[in-house]
Structures are given as C-alpha cells and as structure tokens.
N, C-alpha and C positions, 0 to 999 in steps of 0.2 A: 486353502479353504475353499470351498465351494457353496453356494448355494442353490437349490434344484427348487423351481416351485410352477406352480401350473399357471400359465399364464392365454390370459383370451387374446385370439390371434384368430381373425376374421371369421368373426363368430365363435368359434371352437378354443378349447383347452389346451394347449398344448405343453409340456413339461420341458422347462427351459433350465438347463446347466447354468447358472455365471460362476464365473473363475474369479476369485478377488487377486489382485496383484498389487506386492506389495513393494513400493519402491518411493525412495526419498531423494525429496529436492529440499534444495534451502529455500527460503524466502526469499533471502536475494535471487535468485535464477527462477523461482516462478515469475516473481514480479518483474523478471527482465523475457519470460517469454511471453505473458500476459499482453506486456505493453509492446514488442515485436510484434504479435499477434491482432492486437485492436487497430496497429499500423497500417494493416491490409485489409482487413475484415469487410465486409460487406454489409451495409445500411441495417438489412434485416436480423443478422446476429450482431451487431451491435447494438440495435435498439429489444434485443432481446436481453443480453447480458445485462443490459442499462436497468431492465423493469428487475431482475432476479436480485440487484443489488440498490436501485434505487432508495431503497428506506435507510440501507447503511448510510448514502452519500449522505443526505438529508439532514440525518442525523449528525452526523461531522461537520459539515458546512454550517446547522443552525448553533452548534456551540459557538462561536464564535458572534459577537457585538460588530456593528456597522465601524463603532472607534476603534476597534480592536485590528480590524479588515483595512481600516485607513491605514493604520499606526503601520502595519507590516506592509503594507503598498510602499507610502513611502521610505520604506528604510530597504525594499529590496529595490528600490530607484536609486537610494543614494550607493546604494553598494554597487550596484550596476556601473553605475557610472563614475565610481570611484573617489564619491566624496564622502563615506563613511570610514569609522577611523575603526581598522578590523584589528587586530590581534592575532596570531599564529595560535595552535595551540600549543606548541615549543613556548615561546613566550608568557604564554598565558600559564602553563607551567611552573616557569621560571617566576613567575608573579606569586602565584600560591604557595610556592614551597619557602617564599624570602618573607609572607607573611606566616606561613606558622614558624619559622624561625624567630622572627623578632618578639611571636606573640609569647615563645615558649618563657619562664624564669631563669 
C-alpha cells in the first residue's frame, strides 16, 4: 500500500510516495529491543521517548497506594534474599489439582 500526498518541504509542495511495510514482531522481542535500545540511547532521545509516553507511566505508577508499593518492596526483599516461602508452579500444580480432587463427590 502506498500513500502519495503533497507535502511542504522548504517552503514549497512537494508529492511524497510512503511505502507502508508490513511486518510482525511479538511483544516479547519489541520489548526486548526497546530496552537493548534505551541501553545506549542518548540523553536527548531518551528524554524525548520519555515526554511521548510520559502520561502512560503516570498513569501506571499512580494506580498503585504508598501501602500497596511498601507491601511489594518488601516481599521482592524477602524473595531476593531468600526468606520468602515460594512455590514451584509444578507444585503449585500439584496443589490445585489435589484440591479439586478432594473437593469433587
């Protein structure tokens, strides 16, 4: 698909072809070239991508309560350091399937 449109180009009109191209990533590998990418990036396109998305973050970060933001600090403390009591999800599995057994008649 193409789109042709007249575009002002130092002073004057000029008729500009774009090519749309069409081509797919997952989510997972943009998001893993995104953050490849902000690894190197330069002050000025960083705090430009920052302003374009800025009201998303905002938005994300203000859902969450000051207790809510404690409560997950410390539990990604105690898992860090290994005094949280985790579960496999193999286990954790194994857990649910032995309670709808026992719940069934």
């Amino acid at each position: 698909m193409q789109l042709v449109g007249n575009w002002p180009i130092k002073g004057k009109f000029k008729k500009i072809k774009f090519v749309q191209i069409h081509f797919f990533m997952t989510t997972t590998s943009i998001k893993q070239k995104l953050h490849n990418y902000l690894e190197v990036a330069d002050s000025k396109k960083l705090k430009a991508l920052y302003t374009i998305i800025e009201a998303d973050i905002e938005d994300i970060s203000s859902n969450y309560t000051k207790e809510f933001k404690v409560k997950l600090d410390e539990r990604n403390s105690r898992f860090k350091t290994g005094k949280a009591v985790v579960v496999s999800a193999k286990d954790s599995q194994k857990r649910i399937q032995k309670i709808i057994k026992s719940s069934k008649p």
